[in-house]
DORO-743605 format. One line per 2 residues: their letters; for each residue x, y, z of N, C-alpha, C. Coordinates in pm, 1 decimal. Layout:
% DORO-743605
A = X:Y:Z:X:Y:Z:X:Y:Z; ...;
END
This chain:
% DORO-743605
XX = 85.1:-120.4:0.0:0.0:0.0:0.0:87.4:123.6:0.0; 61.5:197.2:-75.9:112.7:385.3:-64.3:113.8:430.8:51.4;
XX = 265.3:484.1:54.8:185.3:557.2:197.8:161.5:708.6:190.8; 56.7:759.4:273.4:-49.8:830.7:242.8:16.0:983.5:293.9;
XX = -31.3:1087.3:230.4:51.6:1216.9:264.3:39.0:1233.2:399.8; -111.9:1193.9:491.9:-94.0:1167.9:637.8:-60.5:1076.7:704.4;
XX = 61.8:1088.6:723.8:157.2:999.1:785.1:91.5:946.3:935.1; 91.3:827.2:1026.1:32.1:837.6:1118.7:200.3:801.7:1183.8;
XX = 168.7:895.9:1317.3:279.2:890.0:1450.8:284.4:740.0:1553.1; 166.5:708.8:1533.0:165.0:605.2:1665.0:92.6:644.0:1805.4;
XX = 39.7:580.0:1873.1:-12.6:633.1:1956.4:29.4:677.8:2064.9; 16.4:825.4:2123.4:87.3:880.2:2196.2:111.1:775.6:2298.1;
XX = 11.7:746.9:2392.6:21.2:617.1:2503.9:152.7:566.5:2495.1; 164.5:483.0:2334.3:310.8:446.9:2375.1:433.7:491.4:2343.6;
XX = 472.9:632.8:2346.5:610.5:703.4:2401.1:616.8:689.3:2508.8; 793.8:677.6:2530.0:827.3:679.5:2693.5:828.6:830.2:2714.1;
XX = 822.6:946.3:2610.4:805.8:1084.3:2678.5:677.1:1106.2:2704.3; 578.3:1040.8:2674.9:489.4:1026.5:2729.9:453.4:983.2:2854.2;
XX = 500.6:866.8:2884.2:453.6:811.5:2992.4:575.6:861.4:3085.4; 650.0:864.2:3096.7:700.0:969.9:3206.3:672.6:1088.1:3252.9;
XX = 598.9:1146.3:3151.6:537.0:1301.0:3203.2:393.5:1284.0:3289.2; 381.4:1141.6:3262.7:228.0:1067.6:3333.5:299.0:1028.6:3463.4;
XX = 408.9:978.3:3516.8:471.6:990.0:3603.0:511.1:1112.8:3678.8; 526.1:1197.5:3644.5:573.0:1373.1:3675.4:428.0:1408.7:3735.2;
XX = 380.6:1401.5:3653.2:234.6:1489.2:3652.9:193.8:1390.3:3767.8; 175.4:1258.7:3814.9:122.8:1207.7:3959.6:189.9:1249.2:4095.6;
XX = 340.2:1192.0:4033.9:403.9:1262.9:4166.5:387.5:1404.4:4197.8; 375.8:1508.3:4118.5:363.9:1641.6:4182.3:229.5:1699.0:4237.8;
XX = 128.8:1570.7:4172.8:45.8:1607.5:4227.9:19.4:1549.4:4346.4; 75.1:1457.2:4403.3:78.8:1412.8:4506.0:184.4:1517.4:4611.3;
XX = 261.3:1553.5:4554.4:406.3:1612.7:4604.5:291.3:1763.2:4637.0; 301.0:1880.3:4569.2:199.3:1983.2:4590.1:94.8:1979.8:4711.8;
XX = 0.2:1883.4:4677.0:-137.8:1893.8:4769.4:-79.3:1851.0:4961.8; 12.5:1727.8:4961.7:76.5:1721.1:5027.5:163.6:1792.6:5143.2;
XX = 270.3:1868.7:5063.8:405.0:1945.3:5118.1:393.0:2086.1:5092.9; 315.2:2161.6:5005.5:280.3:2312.0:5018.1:141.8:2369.0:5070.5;
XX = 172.1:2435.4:5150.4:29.2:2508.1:5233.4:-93.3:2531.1:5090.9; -209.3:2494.7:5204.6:-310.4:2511.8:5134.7:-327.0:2677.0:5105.3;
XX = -361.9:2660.8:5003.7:-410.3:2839.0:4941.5:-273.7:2896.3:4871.7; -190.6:2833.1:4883.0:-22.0:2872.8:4821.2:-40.7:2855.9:4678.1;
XX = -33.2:2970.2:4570.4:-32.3:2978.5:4464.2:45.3:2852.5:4382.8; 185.4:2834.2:4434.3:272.0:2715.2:4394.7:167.0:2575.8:4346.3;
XX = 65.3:2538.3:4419.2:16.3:2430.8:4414.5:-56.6:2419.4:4283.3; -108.6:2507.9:4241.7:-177.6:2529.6:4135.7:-75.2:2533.4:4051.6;
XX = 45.8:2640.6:4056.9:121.2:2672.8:3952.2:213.0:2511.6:3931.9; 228.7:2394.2:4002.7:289.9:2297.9:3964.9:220.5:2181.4:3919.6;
XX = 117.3:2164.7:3969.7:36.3:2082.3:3851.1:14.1:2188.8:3781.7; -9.5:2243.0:3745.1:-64.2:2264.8:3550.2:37.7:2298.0:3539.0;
XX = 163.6:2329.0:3555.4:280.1:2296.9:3479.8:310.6:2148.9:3419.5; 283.2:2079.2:3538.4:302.5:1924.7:3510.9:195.7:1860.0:3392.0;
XX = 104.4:1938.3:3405.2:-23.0:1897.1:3308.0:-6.7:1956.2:3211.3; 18.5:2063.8:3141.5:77.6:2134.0:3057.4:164.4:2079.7:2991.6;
XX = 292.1:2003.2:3034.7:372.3:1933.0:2970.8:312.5:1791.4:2964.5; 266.1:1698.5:2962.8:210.4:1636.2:2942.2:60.7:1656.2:2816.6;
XX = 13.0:1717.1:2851.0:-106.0:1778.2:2788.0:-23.9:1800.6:2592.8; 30.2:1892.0:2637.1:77.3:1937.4:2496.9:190.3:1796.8:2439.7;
XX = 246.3:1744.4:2498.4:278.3:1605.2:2429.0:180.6:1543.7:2332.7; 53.0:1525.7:2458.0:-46.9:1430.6:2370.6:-100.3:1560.4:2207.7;
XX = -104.6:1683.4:2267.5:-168.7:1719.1:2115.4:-46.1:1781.0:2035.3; 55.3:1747.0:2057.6:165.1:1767.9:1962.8:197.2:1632.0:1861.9;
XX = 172.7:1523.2:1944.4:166.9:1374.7:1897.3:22.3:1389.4:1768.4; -35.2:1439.1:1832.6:-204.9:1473.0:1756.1:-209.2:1544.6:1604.3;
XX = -110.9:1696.1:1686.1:-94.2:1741.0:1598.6:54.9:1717.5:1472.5; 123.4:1618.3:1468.3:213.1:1559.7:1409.3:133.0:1482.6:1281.3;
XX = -2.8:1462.4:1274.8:-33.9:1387.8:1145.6:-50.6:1488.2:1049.4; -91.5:1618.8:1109.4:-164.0:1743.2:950.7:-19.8:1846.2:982.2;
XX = 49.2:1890.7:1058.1:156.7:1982.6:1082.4:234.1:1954.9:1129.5; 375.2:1977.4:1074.7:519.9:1953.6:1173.8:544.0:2049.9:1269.8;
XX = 520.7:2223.2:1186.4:508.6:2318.6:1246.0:480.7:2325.8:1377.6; 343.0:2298.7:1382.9:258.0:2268.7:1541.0:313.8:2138.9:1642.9;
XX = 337.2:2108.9:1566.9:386.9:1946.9:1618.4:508.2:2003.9:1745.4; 631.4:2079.8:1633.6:743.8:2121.1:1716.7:699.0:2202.2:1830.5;
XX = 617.3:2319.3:1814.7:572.1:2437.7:1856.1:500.5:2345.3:2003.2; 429.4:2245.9:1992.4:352.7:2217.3:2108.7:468.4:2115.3:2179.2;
XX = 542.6:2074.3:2122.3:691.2:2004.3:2149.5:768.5:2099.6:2254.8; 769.3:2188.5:2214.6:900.8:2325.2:2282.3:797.1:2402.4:2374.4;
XX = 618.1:2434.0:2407.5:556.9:2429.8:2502.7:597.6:2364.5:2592.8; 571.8:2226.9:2566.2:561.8:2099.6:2687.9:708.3:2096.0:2738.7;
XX = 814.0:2143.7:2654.2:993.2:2166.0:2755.1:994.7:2253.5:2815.6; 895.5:2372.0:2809.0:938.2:2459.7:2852.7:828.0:2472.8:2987.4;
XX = 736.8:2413.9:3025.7:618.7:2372.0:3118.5:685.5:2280.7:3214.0; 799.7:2178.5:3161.5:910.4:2117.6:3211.4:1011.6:2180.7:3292.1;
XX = 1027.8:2252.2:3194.6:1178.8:2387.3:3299.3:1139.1:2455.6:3388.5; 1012.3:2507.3:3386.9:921.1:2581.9:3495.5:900.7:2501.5:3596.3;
XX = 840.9:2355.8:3571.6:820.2:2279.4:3689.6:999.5:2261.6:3788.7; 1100.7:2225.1:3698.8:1206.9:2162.4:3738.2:1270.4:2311.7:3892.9;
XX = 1244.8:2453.8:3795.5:1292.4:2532.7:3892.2:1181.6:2535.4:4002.4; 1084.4:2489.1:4001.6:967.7:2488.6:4109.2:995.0:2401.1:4258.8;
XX = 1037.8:2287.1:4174.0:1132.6:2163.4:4265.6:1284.0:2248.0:4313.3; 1345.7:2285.9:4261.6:1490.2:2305.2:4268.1:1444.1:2470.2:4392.6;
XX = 1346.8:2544.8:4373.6:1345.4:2610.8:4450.6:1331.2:2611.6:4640.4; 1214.2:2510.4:4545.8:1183.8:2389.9:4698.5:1266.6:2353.8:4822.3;
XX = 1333.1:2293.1:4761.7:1514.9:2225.3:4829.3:1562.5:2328.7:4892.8; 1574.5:2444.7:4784.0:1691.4:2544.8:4805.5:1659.9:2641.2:4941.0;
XX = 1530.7:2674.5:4952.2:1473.3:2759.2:5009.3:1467.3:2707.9:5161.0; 1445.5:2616.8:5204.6:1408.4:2523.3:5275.8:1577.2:2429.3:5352.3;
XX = 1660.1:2483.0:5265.9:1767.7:2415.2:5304.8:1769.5:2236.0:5314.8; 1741.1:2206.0:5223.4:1694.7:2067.4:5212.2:1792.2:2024.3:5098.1;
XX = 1889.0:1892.3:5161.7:1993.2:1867.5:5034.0:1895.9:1809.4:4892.9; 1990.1:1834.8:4790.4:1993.4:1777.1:4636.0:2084.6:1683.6:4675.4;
XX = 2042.9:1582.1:4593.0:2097.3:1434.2:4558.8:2243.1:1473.6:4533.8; 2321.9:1366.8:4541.6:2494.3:1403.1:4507.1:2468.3:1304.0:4322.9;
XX = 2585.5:1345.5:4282.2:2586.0:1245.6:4172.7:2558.6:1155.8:4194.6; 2617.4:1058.6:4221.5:2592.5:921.8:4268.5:2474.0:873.3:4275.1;
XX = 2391.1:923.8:4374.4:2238.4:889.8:4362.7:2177.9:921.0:4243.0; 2209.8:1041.1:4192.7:2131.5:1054.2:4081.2:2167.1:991.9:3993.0;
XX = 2238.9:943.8:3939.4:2313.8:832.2:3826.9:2215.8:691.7:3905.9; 2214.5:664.1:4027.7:2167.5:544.6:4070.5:2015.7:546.5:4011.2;
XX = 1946.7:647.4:4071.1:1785.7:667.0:4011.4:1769.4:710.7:3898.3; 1885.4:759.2:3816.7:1805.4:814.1:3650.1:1844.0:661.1:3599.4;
XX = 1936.2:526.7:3661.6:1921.5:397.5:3590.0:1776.7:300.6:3646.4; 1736.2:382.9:3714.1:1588.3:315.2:3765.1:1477.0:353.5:3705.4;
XX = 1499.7:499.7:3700.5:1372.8:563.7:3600.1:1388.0:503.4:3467.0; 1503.5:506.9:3401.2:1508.3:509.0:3238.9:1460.1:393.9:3239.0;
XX = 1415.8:288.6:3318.6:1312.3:166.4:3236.6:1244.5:125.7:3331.4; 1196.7:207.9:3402.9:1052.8:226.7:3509.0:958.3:293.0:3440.4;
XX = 894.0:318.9:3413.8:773.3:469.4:3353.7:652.6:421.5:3364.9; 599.9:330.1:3441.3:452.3:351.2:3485.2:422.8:401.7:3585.8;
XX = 296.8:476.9:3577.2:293.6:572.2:3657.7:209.6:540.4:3783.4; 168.6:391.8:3803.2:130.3:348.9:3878.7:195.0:306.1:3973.7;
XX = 313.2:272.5:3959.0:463.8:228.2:4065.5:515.6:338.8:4129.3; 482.4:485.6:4071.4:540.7:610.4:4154.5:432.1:651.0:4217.7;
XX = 301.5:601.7:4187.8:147.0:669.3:4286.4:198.4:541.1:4392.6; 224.8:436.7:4376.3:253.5:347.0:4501.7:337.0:397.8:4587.7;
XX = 410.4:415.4:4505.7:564.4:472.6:4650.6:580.3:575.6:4671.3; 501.2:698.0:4612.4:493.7:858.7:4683.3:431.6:893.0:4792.4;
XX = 334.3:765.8:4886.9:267.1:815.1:5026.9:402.3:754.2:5133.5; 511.5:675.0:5080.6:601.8:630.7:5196.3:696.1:715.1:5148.2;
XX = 720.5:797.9:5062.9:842.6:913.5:5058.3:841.8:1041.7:5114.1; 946.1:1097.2:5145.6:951.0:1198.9:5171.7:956.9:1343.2:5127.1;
XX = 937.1:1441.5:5181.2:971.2:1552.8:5062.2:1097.4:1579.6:4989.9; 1180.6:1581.1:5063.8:1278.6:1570.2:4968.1:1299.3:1490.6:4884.0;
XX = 1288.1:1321.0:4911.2:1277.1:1238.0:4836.2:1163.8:1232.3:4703.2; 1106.0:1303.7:4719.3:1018.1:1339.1:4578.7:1033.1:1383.9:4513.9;
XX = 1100.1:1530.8:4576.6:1158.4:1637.5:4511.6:1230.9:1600.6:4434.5; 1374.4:1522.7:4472.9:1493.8:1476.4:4379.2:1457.3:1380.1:4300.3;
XX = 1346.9:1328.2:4321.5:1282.8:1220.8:4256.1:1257.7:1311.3:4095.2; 1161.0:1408.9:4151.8:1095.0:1454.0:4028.4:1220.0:1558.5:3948.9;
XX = 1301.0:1634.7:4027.7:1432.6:1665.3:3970.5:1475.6:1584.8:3826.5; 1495.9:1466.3:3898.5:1591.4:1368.5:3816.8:1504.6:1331.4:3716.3;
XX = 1391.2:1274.5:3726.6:1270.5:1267.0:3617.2:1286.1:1363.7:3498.9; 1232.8:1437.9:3533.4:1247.0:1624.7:3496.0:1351.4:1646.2:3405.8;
XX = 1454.6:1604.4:3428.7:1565.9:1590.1:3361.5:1548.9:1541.1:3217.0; 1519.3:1395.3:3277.6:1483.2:1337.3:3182.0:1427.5:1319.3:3076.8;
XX = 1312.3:1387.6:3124.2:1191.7:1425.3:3001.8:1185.1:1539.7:2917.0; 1327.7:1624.7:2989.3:1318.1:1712.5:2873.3:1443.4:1675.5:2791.6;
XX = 1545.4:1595.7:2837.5:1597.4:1524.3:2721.2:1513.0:1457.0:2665.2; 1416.9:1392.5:2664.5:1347.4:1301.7:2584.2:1324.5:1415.4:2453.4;
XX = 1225.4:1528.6:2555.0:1180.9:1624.6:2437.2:1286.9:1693.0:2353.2; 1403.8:1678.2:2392.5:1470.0:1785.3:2325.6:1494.7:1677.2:2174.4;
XX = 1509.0:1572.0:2194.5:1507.0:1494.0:2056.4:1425.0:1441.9:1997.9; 1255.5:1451.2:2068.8:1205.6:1441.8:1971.8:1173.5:1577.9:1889.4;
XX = 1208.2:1721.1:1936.4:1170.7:1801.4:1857.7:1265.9:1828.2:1760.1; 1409.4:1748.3:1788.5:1496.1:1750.0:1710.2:1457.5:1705.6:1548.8;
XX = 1387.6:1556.5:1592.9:1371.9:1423.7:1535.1:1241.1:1494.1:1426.0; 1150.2:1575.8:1503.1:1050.6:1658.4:1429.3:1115.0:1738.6:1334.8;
XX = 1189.2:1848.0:1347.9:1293.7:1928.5:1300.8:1304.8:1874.7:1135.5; 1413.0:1791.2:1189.8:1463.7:1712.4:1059.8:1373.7:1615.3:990.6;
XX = 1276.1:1551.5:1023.5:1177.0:1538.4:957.8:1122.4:1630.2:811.0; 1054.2:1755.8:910.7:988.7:1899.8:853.4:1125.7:1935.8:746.6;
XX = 1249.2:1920.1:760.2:1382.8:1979.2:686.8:1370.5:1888.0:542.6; 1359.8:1693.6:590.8:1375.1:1619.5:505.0:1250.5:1619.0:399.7;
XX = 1162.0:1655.4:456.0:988.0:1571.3:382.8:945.6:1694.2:349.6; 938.2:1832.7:430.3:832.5:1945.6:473.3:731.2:1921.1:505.8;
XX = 617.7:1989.2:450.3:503.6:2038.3:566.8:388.3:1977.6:505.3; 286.6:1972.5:543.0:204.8:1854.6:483.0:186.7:1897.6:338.3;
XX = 123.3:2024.9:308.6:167.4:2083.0:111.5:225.1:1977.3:49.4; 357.1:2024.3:104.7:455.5:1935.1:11.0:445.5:1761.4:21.3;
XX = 361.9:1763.4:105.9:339.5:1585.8:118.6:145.4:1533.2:27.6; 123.8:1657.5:18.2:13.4:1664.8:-14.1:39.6:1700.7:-224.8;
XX = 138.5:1728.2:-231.2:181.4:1791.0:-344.4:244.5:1608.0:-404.0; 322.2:1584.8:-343.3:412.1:1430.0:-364.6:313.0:1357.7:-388.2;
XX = 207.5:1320.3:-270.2:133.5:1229.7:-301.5:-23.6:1262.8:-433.8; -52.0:1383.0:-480.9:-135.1:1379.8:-613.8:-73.9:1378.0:-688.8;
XX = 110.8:1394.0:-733.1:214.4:1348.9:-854.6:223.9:1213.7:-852.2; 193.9:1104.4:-721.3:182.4:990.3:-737.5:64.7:937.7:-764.8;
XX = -38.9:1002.6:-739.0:-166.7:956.9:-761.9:-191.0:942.3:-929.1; -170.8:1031.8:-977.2:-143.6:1077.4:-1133.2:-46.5:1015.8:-1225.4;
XX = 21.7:989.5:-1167.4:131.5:870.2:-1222.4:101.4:713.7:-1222.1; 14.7:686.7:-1127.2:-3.6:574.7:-1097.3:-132.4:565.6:-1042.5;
XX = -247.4:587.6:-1138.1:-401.7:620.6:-1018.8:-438.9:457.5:-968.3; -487.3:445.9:-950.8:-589.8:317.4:-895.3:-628.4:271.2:-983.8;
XX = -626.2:118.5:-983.2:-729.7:36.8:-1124.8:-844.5:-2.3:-1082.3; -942.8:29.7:-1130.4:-1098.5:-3.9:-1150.5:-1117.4:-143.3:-1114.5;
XX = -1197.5:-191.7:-1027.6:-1221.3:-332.0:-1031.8:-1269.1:-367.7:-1151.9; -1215.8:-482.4:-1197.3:-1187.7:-597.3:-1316.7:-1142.6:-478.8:-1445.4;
XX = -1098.2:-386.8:-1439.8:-1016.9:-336.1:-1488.9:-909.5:-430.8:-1571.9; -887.0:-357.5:-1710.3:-790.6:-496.4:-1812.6:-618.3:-411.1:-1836.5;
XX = -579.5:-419.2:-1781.5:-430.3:-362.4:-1840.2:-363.7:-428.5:-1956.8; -245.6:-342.4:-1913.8:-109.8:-445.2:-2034.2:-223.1:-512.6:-2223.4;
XX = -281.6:-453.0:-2257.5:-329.7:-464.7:-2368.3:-416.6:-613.1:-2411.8; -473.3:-689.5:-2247.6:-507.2:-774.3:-2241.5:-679.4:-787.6:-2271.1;
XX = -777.9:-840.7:-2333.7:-919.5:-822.3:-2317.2:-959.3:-930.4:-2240.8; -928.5:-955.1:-2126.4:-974.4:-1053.9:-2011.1:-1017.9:-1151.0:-2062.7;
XX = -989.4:-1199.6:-2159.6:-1002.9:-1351.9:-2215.7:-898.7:-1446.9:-2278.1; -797.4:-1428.9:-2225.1:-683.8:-1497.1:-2279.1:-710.1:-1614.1:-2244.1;
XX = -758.0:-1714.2:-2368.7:-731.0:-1813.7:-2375.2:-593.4:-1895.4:-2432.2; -493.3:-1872.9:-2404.4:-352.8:-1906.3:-2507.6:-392.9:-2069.3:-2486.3;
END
């Protein structure tokens, strides 16, 4: 079969930048309602950061079948909903006088995260952690996911550089259509009248 000027992505569900930001987005919301006073602007401002980056994944994934454009654009949202959350955490610690992880640990837990990502194993173990321990938790996460994003908007990038924008995929595929249309059922080619008896 041709493949069609709308390319399909796959379903968001299964990216791991996906499902780690489904991880982010539980723990902080557990982390928030938890460890910052009620009525504290922060609480609000870190879930929908966390949801925000997540959120715009799924309609950047969405929007990846009709635009690359949008695709990147809701790509470099959701990193940057990321960086907001990460200094939200990092302020946390700082303010509070509460250590950050040394290397070591964090090398220990970014080899636990990178092939952990359900987000049901971090809603399990965020009522026996601590604040800090969440914090560096979601730190190190955080990290992560915006390396994830930074290559797939790369990966988008060069895509949009190699193919362009749907036009031009929309342009490719009616020069193929036209070159090669569809045959008619029982349609006779090659100069045959559907009765070759040899």
């Amino acid at each position: 079969m041709a493949r069609g000027f709308i390319s399909s992505k796959g379903d968001y569900r299964n990216l791991i930048v996906f499902k780690k930001a489904e991880c982010i987005y539980d723990l902080t919301f557990h982390f928030a309602r938890k460890y910052l006073s009620k009525g504290d602007r922060t609480v609000d401002q870190m879930i929908q950061a966390a949801r925000s980056g997540k959120q715009n994944i799924i309609e950047g994934s969405s929007a990846a079948m009709t635009s690359r454009e949008t695709e990147i654009k809701l790509f470099n949202v959701a990193k940057a909903s990321f960086e907001e959350l990460l200094a939200d955490y990092e302020d946390y610690l700082r303010v509070r006088f509460k250590p950050f992880w040394p290397e070591e640990k964090q090398r220990e837990v970014r080899a636990f995260c990178r092939t952990h990502f359900d987000s049901a194993l971090y809603r399990e173990i965020a009522p026996s952690r601590n604040d800090t321990v969440l914090a560096n938790l979601c730190i190190t996460m955080i990290h992560q996911e915006i390396h994830l994003l930074l290559k797939l908007i790369e990966r988008a990038k060069t895509d949009f550089l190699r193919e362009g924008g749907i036009r031009e995929e929309m342009t490719r595929a009616r020069i193929a259509y036209r070159r090669n249309p569809p045959k008619e059922d029982g349609e006779v080619t090659n100069g045959s009248d559907g009765n070759n008896e040899n």
